[in-house]
C-alpha positions, 0 to 999 in steps of 0.5 A: 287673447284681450289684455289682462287689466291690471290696476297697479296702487304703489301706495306709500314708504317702500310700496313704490319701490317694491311695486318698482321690481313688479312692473320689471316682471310685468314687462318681461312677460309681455316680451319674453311670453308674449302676454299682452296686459293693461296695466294702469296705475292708481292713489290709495293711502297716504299718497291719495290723501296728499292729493284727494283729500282722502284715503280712497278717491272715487277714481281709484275705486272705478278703476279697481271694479273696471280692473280684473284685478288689483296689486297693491304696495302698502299704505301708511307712515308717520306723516299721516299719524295726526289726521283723522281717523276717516282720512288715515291712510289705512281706512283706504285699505279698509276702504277698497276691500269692503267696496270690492267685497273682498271677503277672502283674504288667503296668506300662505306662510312657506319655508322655503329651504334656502331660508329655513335658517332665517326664521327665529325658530329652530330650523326643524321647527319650521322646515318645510311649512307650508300653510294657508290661512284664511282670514275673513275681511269684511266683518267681525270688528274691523267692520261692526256697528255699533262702534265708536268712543263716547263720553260718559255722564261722569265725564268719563269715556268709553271706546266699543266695537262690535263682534257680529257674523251672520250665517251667510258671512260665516257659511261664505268663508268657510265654502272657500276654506273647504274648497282650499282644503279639498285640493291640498291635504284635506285638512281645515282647522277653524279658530275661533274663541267659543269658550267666550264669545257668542258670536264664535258660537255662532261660528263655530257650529255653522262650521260643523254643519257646513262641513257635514253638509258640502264637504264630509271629506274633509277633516275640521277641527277647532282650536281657540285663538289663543291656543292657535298662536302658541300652536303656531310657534310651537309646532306649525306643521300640525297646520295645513289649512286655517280659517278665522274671523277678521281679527284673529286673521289679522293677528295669527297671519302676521304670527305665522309670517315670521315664522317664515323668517321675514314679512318680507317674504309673504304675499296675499290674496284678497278674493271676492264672490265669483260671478257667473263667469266664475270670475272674482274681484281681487287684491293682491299685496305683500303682507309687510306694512309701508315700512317708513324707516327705510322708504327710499333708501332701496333697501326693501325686500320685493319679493312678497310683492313678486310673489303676490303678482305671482299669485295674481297669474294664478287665482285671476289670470288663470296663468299657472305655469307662469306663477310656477315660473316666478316663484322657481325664480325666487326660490332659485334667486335665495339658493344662488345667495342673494338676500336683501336686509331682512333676510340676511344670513352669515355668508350670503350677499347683501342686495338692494331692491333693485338688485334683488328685482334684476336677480329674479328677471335673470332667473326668468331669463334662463327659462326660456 
């Protein structure tokens, strides 16, 4: 079987340490099951700007198309605040996603029961949950033109941004939601701000027809952005699958995160269109920032990371078993006690990163 080529971006704060715990999981496939990977290691963010000049360099964009897939820590920090925009450690995020046509990006937001006391909700609120939410990446605000800040005739300025979809961008995401949904409990929810905005209109009605024409086994329903995030805090489990534009995915998946008890604990997926070969370009990384306040410090939770590159075995490795087994090795990890800050509760033992990555190789251990 030829190697898996993986293209590791550490990225900046807590990323490296994280990313640290990942490579421990990385090398304990290769011994333990005998899975051969090629793994490489790249700038992005911060860190590349420190050494490129900017966010995103031309080497690390080659090595993300030659990959078969992406795992990445995060990017940003306080040092970087007075560049400009275009050399912001975020505009290399924005950078690779649009560049590898990541248009997907699925965030799972699970309970899992050793933590159900964590989140800020009440317990039976959150018991439980499992949902997925389907953000698009590549469009809507983050990405429309025109945009900008200009000033005005009386000296005045104006900042805009332009929300813009077209059929084919909507129709894309929406064929990935409905296939999300048709394989756990059929149910799809599309958020969006039609009672406002044209251009959710818009998405709105090539929802309905999407679904009439491809997927009439699958139940769609609508809920406005706003009602969404109260439904989100106040009765979560009414949710399977959500789909939504850019930003609403930005701000709905952060909010469902904690519903979860920490960011700490949520990875993603960013996927592309499949070839000929049904393969995708892919981005994984944990859905907490870079965390500068306690960058070094090996206080992190790598946990969303681990379960990130779980989530790379199974949507581009194709390696199922071995994505059940890390995740049964973190569930296992919080049962037996073990919590890094974020997570702590009453009772239990306080970990470092390091100590919460060993936690999950010794679980790993007693699987095989």
């Amino acid at each position: 079987m030829a190697a898996k080529k993986l293209l590791i971006l550490p990225g900046d704060g807590i990323g490296v340490e994280v990313m640290a715990q990942v490579r421990r999981i990385i090398d304990w496939m290769s011994k333990k099951r005998k899975i051969e990977f090629d793994v490489s290691e790249g700038l992005l963010g911060g860190a590349a700007y420190d050494v490129h000049g900017t966010p995103f360099p031309a080497e690390t964009l080659a090595a993300a198309m030659a990959a078969d897939a992406v795992l990445l820590g995060a990017v940003g920090g306080p040092k970087w605040d007075d560049l400009p925009f275009d050399k912001k450690p975020e505009r290399g995020l924005l950078g690779i996603r649009k560049e590898m046509g990541l248009f997907a990006n699925l965030r799972p937001a699970t309970v899992l029961d050793a933590l159900a006391d964590a989140s800020t909700l009440k317990p039976d609120v959150v018991a439980g949950l499992d949902i997925m939410i389907l953000r698009e990446l590549t469009g809507g605000l983050y990405f429309g033109e025109p945009r900008g800040i200009e000033t005005l005739a009386d000296g005045s300025r104006r900042g805009f941004n332009t929300l813009v979809y077209t059929t084919a961008e909507i129709v894309r995401i929406g064929r990935v939601a409905f296939e999300l949904a048709r394989k756990r409990n059929k149910k799809l929810c599309s958020v969006d701000k039609a009672n406002v905005l044209e251009c959710t209109v818009l998405w709105r009605e090539e929802m309905i027809k999407l679904q009439k024409d491809e997927f009439p086994d699958v139940e769609l329903t609508h809920m406005y952005v706003d009602n969404a995030a109260m439904q989100l805090v106040r009765n979560p489990k009414q949710f399977d699958v959500m789909v939504t534009e850019n930003m609403f995915g930005d701000i709905l998946s952060d909010c469902a995160a904690m519903l979860t008890g920490s960011l700490g604990m949520l990875p993603s997926a960013s996927l592309g269109a499949a070839d000929a070969d049904g393969k995708r370009k892919a981005l994984y990384e944990p859905v907490h920032g870079s965390a500068p306040d306690i960058a070094g410090k090996d206080m992190a939770n790598p946990l969303a990371t681990i379960m990130s590159f779980a989530m790379c075995l199974r949507y581009s490795f194709d390696m199922a078993a071995e994505a059940d087994m890390i995740e049964t090795a973190v569930k296992n990890v919080l049962k037996g006690g073990l919590r890094t800050a974020d997570i702590m509760q009453v009772g239990k033992a306080k970990v470092s990163t390091t100590v919460m990555g060993e936690a999950v190789v010794r679980e790993l251990d007693k699987m095989v």
